[in-house]
N, C-alpha and C positions, 0 to 999 in steps of 0.2 A: 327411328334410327338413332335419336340423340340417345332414346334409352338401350339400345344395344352399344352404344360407345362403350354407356358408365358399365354396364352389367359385363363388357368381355372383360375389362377388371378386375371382377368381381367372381364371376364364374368359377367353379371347377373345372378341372383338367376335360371330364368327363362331359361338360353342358357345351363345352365352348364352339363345339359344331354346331350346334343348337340355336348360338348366338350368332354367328356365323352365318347361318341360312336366315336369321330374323332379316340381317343388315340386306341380303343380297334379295331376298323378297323385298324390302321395303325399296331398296333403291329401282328394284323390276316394276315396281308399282307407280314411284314417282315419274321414272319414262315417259309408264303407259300414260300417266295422268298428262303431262304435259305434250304427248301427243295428241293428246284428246280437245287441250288446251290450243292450240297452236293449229288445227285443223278447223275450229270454230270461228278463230279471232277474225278472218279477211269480211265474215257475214257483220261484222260488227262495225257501224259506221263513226264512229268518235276517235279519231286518229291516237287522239291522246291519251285515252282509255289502253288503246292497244299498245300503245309502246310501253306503259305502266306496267298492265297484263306480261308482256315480254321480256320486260325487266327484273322483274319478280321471279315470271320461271326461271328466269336463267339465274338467279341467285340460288333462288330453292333446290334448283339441280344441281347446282355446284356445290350447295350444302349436301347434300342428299352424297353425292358423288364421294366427298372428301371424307365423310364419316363412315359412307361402307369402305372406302381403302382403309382408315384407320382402324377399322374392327379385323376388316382380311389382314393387316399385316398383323396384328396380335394374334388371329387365329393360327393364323400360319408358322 
């Protein structure tokens, strides 16, 4: 996702749907992944682990989040 930020920059006119669909697949992926993450965590008994684990996604998603809209507002 970070490299779809620098490349909608960089792109032609022509690729920039291209890069466009990179951002919106990766951020689709991140979702899934932290659904997958967040469905697991209650099996897991170290409190402290979990909340770490939780903290993280919820960074990673907001990262993941803030760079597909900066790539959609360029594409757009």
């Amino acid at each position: 996702m970070r490299f779809c930020r620098e490349m909608v920059a960089l792109a032609p006119a022509e690729m920039i749907s291209d890069v466009g669909t990179g951002a919106l697949l990766g951020l689709a992926g991140a979702k899934a992944a932290g659904y997958n993450v967040r469905i697991n965590l209650p099996h897991i008994q170290d409190e402290e682990f979990r909340a770490d684990v939780r903290a993280k996604l919820s960074a990673y998603l907001a990262e993941a989040a803030e760079l597909a809209r900066a790539v959609e507002e360029r594409v757009e």
